[in-house]
Kinemage of the C-alpha trace (Angstrom):
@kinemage 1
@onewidth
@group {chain A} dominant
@subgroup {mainchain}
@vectorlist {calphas} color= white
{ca unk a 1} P -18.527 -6.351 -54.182
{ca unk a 2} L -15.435 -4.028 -52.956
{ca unk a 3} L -18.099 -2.619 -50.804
{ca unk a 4} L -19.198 -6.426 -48.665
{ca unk a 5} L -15.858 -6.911 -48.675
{ca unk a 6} L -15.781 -4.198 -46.441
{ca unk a 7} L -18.547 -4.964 -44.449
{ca unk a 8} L -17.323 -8.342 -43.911
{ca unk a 9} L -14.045 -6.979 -42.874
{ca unk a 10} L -15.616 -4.744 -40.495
{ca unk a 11} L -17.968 -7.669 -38.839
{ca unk a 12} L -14.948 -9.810 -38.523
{ca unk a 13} L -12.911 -7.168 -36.566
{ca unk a 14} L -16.084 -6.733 -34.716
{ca unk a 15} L -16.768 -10.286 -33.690
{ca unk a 16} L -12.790 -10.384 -32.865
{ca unk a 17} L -12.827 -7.210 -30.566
{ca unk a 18} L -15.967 -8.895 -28.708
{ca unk a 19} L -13.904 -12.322 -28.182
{ca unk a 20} L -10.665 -10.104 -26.882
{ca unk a 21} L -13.188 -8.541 -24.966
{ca unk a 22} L -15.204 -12.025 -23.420
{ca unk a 23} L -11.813 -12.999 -22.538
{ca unk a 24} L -10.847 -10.441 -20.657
{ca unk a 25} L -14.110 -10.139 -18.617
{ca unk a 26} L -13.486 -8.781 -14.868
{ca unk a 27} L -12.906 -11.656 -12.314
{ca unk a 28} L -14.927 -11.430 -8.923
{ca unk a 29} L -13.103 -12.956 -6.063
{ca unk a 30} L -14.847 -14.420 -3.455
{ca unk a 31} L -13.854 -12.896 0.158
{ca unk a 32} L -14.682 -14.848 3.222
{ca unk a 33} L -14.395 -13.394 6.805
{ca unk a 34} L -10.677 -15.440 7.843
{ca unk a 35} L -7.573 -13.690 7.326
{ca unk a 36} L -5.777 -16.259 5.315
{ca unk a 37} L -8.922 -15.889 3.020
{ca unk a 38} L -8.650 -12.386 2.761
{ca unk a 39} L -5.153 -12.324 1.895
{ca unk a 40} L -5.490 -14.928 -1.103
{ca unk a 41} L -8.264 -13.311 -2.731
{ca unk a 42} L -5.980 -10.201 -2.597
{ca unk a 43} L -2.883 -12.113 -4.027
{ca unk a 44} L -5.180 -13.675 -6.846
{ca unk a 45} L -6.994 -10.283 -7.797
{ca unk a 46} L -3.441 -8.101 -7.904
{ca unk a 47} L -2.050 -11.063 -10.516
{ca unk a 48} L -4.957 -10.808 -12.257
{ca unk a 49} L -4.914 -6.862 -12.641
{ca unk a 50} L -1.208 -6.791 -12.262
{ca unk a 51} L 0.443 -9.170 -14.373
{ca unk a 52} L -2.642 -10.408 -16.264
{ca unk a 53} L -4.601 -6.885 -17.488
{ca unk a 54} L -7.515 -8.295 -16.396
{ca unk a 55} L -10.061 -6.303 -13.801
{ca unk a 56} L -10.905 -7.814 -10.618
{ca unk a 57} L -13.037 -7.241 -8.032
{ca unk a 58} L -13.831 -8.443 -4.670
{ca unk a 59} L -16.972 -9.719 -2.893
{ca unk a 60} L -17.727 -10.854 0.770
{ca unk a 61} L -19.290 -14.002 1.033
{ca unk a 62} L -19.948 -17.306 3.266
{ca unk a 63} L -19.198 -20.470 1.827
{ca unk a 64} L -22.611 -21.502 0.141
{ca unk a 65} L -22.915 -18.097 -1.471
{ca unk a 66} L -19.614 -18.252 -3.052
{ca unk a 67} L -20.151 -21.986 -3.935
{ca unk a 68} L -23.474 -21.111 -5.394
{ca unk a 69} L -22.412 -18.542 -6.722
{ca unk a 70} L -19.486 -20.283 -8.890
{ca unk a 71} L -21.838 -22.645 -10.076
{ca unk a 72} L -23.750 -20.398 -11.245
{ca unk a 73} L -21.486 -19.164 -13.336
{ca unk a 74} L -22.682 -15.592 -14.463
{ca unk a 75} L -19.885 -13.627 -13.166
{ca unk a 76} L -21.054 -12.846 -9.481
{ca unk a 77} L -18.537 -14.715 -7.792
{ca unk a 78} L -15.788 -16.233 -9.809
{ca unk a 79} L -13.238 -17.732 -6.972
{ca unk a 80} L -13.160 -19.313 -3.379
{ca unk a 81} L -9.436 -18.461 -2.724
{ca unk a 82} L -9.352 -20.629 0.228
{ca unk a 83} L -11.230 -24.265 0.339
{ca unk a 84} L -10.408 -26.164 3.741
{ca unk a 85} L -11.019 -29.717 2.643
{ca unk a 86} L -12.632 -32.338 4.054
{ca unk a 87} L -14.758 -29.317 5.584
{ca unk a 88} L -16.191 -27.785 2.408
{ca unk a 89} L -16.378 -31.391 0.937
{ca unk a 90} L -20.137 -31.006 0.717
{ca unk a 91} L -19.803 -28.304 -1.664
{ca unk a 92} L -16.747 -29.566 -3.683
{ca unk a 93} L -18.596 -33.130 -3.997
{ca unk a 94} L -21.439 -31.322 -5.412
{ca unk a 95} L -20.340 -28.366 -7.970
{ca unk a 96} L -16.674 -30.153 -8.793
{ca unk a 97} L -17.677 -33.421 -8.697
{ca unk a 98} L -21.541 -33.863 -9.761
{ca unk a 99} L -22.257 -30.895 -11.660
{ca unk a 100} L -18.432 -30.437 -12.796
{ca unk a 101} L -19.318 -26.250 -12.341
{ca unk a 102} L -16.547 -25.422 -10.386
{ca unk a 103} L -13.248 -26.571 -10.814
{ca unk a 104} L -9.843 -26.550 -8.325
{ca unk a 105} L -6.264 -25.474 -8.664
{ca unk a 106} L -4.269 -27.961 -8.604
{ca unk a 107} L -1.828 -26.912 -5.740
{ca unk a 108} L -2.760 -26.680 -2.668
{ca unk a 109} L -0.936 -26.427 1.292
{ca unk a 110} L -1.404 -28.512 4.592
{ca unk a 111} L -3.504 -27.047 7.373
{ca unk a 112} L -4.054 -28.336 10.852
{ca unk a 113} L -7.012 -27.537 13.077
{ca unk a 114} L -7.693 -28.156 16.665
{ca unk a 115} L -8.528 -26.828 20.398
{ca unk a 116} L -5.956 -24.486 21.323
{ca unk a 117} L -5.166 -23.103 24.820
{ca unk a 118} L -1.794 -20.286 25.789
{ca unk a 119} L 1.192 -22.225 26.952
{ca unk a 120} L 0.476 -20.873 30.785
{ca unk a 121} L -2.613 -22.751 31.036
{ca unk a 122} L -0.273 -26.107 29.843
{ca unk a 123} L 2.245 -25.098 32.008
{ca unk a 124} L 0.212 -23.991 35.009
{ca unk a 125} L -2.723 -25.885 35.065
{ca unk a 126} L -1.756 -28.811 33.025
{ca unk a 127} L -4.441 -28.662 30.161
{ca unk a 128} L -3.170 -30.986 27.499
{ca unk a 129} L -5.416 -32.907 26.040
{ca unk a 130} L -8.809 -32.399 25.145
{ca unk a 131} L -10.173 -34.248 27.743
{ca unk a 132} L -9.036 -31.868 30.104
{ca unk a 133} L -11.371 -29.393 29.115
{ca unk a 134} L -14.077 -31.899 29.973
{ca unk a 135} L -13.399 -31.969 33.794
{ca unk a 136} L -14.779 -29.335 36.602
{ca unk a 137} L -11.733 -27.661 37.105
{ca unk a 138} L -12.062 -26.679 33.543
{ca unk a 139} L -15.527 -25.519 34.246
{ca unk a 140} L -13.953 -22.984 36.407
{ca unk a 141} L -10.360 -22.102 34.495
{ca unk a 142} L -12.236 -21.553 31.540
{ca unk a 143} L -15.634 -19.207 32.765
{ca unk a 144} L -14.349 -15.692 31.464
{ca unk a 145} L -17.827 -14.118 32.692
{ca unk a 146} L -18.936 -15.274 35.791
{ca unk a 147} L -21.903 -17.781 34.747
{ca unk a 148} L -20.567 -20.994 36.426
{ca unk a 149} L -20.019 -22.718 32.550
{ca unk a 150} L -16.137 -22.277 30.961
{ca unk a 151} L -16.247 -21.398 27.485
{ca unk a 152} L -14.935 -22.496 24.265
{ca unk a 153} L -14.944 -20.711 21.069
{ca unk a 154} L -15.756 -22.877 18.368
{ca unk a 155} L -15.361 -21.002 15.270
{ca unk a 156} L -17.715 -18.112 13.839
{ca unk a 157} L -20.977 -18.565 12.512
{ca unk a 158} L -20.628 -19.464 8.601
{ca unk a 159} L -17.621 -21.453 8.531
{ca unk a 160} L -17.699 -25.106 7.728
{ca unk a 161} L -15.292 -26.014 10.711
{ca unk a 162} L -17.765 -24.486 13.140
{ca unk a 163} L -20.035 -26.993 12.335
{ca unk a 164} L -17.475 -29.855 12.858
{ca unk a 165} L -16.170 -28.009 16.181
{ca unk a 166} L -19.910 -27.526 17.878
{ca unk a 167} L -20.044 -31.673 16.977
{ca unk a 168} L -16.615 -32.726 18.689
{ca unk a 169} L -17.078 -30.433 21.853
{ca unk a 170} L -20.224 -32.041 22.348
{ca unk a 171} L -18.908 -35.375 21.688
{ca unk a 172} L -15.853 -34.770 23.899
{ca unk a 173} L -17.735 -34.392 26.335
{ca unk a 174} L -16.912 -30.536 26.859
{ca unk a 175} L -20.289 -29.081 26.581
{ca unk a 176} L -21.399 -30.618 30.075
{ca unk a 177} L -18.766 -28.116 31.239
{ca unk a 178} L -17.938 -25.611 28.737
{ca unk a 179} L -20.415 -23.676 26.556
{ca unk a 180} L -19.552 -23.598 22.738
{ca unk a 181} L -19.418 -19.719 21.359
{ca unk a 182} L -19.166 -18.823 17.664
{ca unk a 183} L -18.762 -15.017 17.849
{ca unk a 184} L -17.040 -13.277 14.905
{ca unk a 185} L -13.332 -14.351 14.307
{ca unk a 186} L -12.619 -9.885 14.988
{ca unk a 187} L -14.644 -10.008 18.346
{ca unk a 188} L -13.430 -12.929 19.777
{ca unk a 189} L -9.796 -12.454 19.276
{ca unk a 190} L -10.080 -9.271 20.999
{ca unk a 191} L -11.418 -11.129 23.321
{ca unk a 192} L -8.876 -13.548 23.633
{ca unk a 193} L -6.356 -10.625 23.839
{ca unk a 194} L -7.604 -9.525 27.144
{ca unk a 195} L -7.887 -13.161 28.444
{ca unk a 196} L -3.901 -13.657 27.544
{ca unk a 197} L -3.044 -10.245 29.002
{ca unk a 198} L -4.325 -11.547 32.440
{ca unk a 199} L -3.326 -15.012 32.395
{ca unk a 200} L -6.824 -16.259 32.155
{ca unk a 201} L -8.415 -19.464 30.630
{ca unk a 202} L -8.627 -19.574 27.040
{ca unk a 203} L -9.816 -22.258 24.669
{ca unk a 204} L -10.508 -21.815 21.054
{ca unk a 205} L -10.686 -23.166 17.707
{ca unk a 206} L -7.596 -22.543 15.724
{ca unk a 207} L -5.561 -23.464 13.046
{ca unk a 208} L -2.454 -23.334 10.866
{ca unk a 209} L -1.371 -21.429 8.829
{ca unk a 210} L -2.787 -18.365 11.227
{ca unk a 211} L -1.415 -15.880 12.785
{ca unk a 212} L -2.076 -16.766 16.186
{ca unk a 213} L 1.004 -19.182 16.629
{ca unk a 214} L 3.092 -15.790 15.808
{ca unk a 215} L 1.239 -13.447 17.887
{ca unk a 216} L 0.536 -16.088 21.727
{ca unk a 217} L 2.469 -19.030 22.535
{ca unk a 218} L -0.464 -21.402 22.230
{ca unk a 219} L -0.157 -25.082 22.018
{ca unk a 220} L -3.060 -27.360 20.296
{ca unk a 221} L -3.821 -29.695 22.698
{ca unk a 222} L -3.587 -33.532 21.919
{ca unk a 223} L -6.526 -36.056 20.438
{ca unk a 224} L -6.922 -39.093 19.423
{ca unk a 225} L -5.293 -39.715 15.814
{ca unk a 226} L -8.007 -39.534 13.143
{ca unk a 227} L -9.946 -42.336 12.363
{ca unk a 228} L -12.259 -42.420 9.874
{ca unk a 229} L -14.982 -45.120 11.379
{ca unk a 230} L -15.332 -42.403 14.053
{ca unk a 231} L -15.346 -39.258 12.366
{ca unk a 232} L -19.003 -39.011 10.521
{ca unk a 233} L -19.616 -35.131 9.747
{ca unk a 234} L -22.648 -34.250 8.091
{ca unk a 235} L -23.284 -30.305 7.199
{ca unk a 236} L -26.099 -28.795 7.271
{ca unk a 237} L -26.586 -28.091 3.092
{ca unk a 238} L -26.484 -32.431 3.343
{ca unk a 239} L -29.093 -32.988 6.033
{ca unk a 240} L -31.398 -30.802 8.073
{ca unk a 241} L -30.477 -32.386 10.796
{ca unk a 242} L -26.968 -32.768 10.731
{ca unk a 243} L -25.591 -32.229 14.393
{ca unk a 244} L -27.392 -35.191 15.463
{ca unk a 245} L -26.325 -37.302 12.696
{ca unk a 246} L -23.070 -35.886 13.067
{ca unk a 247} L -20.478 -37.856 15.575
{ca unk a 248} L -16.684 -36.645 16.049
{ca unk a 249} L -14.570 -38.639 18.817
{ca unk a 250} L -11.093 -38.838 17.067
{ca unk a 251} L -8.585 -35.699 15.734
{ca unk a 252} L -9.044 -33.826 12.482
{ca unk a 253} L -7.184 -34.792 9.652
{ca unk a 254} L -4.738 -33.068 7.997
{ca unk a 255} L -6.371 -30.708 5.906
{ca unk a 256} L -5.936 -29.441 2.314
{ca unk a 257} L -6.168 -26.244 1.199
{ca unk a 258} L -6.894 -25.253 -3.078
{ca unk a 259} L -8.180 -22.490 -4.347
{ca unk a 260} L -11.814 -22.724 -6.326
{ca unk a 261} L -13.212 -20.941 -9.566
{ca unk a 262} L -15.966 -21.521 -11.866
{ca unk a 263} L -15.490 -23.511 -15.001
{ca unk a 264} L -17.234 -20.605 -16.969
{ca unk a 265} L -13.683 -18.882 -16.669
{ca unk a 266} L -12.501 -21.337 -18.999
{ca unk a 267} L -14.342 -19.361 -21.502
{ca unk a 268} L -14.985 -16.258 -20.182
{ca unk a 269} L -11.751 -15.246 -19.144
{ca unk a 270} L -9.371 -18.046 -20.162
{ca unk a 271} L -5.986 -16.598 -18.586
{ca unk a 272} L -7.197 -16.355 -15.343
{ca unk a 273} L -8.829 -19.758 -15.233
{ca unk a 274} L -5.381 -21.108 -16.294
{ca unk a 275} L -3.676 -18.900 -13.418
{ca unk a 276} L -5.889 -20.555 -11.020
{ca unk a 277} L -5.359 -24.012 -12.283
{ca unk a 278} L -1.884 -23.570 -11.236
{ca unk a 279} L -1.874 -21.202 -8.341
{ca unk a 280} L 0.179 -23.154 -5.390
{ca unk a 281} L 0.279 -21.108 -2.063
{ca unk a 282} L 2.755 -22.144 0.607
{ca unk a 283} L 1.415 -22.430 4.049
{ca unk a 284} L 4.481 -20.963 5.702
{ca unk a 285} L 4.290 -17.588 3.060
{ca unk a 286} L 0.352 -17.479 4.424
{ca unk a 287} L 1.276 -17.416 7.626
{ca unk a 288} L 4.206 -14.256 7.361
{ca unk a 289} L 1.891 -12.567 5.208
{ca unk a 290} L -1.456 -12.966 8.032
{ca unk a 291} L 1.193 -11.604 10.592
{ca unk a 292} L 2.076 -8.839 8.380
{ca unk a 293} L -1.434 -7.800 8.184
{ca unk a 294} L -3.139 -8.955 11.290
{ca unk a 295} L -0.578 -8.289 13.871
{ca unk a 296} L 1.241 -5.290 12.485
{ca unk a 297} L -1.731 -3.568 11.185
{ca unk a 298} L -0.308 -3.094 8.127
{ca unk a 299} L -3.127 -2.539 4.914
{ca unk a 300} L -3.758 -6.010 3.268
{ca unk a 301} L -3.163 -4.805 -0.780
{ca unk a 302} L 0.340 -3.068 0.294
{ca unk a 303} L 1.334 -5.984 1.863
{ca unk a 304} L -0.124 -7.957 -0.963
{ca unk a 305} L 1.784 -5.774 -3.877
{ca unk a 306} L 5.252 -6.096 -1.799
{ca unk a 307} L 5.008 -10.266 -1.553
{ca unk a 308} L 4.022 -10.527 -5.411
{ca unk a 309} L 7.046 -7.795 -6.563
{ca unk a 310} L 9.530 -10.053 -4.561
{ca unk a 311} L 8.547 -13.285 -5.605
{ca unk a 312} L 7.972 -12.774 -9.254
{ca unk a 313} L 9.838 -16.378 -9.622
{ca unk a 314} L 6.689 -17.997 -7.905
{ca unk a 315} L 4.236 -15.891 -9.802
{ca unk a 316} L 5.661 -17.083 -13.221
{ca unk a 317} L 5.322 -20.058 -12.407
{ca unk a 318} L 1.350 -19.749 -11.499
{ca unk a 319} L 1.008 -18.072 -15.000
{ca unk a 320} L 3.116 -20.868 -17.109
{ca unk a 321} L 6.563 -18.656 -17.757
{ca unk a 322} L 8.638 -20.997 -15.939
C-alpha cells in the first residue's frame, strides 16, 4: 500500500508539473510589415518574457496568415498586435464573431487614415482636397518618373487598407490621372524621402499614429465625412471579386485599433491571454515610440525595454496589479 501511495504521489506531481508547464507554453506573436505593428508585438513579447516568465517568440506574417493562424489555434501564431478595424472586419467577423477562435483585448486607440501630401504642395500648389488629385495639373505635380500619369501610393501589398485605398482612388476619380502603387511600406518611404528633399509631388496613403507626421510636415487632405450608404468595402477573403463590388466615395471612419490572440491561450497559457485581454496602447505613446525607432534608427527591443521600465504603472495595470 505505502508503496501506491507513492506512485500516486509521484503521478500527481507529474500531472501538476505538466499543467505548470501547459500554462506556461511559449507565445508566438504575430509581426506584420508596419512599424506600429512591429513595435506592439515587441511590447507584448518583452511583458510576456519580462514580467510574465513566459517565452515568446516572433513571426512575420500578413493578415490572413496570422488570422488563420489564431484560429487555428496550435501555437503557430498566437497574437495580431495591431487590428485596424473596420479594415480587418472580415477576419474579426469570422474567427471572433462566428467561430468565437480568436478573441480581442479590450482596449484599444483611435487611428485616422487618409491621402496625404507635404505642406509645400498645400501651400504651393493648393492641393487640399482629394479632388485635387483628380485634375490634370495633378497628372503632372504628381509624375515622379516621367510616364505622363502622377502617382499615388496606396498602401503595400497585404494590408487590408490597400484594398480600401486602390477602391477610393478609383472612385475619386484619381486613377484617370494618377496611377495607384503598392510598393513595400521600406521602399516607398525612401522614396518619398527623395521626393520631399526636392520639393516634388507626393501623395500617399498614411495614417495616425505613424511616424510620418513627426518626421514631414504633411497634411491629410480633406473628404467627404463618412457615410455609411456610400462606403461598401468588400475584401477579397469575402468575394472574388471584390474591387468591383467594392464602392468608396465618402472619408474613412475613425478607426479602432485592439490587439488579437487566440482563445486557445485561455488554456494554454492563461496569464498571457489575461494580459492581452487588458492590454490598452495609447496612440500618442505609439507614435513617440515609431519615431524612436523609425526616424532615429534606434533598435526596436532597446527602445521597447526602456518604454516598459518607465511605465511600469501602465504595465500593472495590463497584468491586473493595479
Amino acid at each position: 500500500m505505502k508503496h501506491l501511495a507513492f506512485a500516486t504521489a509521484i503521478a500527481a506531481l507529474g500531472a501538476a508539473g505538466a499543467t505548470t508547464a501547459t500554462a506556461q507554453e511559449k507565445v508566438m506573436v504575430g509581426e506584420p510589415s508596419w512599424p506600429g505593428a512591429k513595435i506592439m508585438s515587441r511590447i507584448i513579447g518583452q511583458v510576456i518574457e519580462t514580467r510574465l516568465g513566459s517565452e515568446a517568440g516572433y513571426a512575420p506574417g500578413a493578415n490572413a496568415v496570422i488570422f488563420a493562424s489564431m484560429d487555428g489555434g496550435r501555437g503557430d501564431i498566437d497574437v495580431h498586435p495591431d487590428v485596424w478595424l473596420p479594415n480587418q472586419a472580415s477576419f474579426t467577423d469570422e474567427y471572433v464573431g462566428q467561430k468565437g477562435t480568436v478573441a480581442l483585448s479590450s482596449g484599444s486607440y483611435e487611428g485616422r487614415a487618409g491621402i496625404c501630401v507635404p505642406n509645400y504642395m498645400v501651400e504651393k500648389h493648393g492641393i487640399k482636397s482629394i479632388f485635387d488629385l483628380a485634375t490634370p495639373e495633378a497628372q503632372a505635380l504628381f509624375d515622379s518618373d516621367g510616364d505622363g500619369m502622377g502617382e499615388v501610393w496606396v498602401g503595400a501589398s497585404g494590408w487590408a487598407s490597400t484594398n480600401t485605398f486602390k477602391v477610393r482612388v478609383r472612385d475619386y476619380g484619381i486613377e484617370t490621372f494618377l496611377t495607384p502603387t503598392t510598393e513595400d511600406e521600406t521602399v516607398f518611404y525612401s522614396r518619398l524621402k527623395d521626393l520631399v528633399d526636392q520639393e516634388k509631388g507626393a501623395a500617399f496613403y498614411c495614417y495616425a499614429p505613424h511616424y510620418v507626421h513627426a518626421l514631414y510636415d504633411v497634411t491629410i487632405l480633406e473628404e467627404p465625412e463618412h457615410d455609411a450608404a456610400t462606403y461598401k468595402m468588400v475584401q477579397p477573403d469575402q468575394d472574388a471579386d471584390w474591387y468591383n463590388n467594392s464602392h468608396i466615395s465618402t472619408g474613412e471612419p475613425v478607426k479602432t485599433v485592439t490587439v488579437a490572440y487566440s482563445s486557445s491561450l485561455k488554456d494554454r497559457n492563461p496569464a498571457a491571454a489575461s494580459f492581452l485581454s487588458s492590454i490598452d496602447m495609447s496612440a500618442d505613446a505609439l507614435s513617440e515610440l515609431t519615431y524612436e525607432v523609425v526616424v532615429k534608427g534606434n533598435e526596436i527591443d532597446a527602445v521597447v525595454a526602456s518604454w516598459i521600465a518607465d511605465n511600469g504603472d501602465t504595465v500593472d495595470t495590463w497584468l491586473g496589479l493595479k
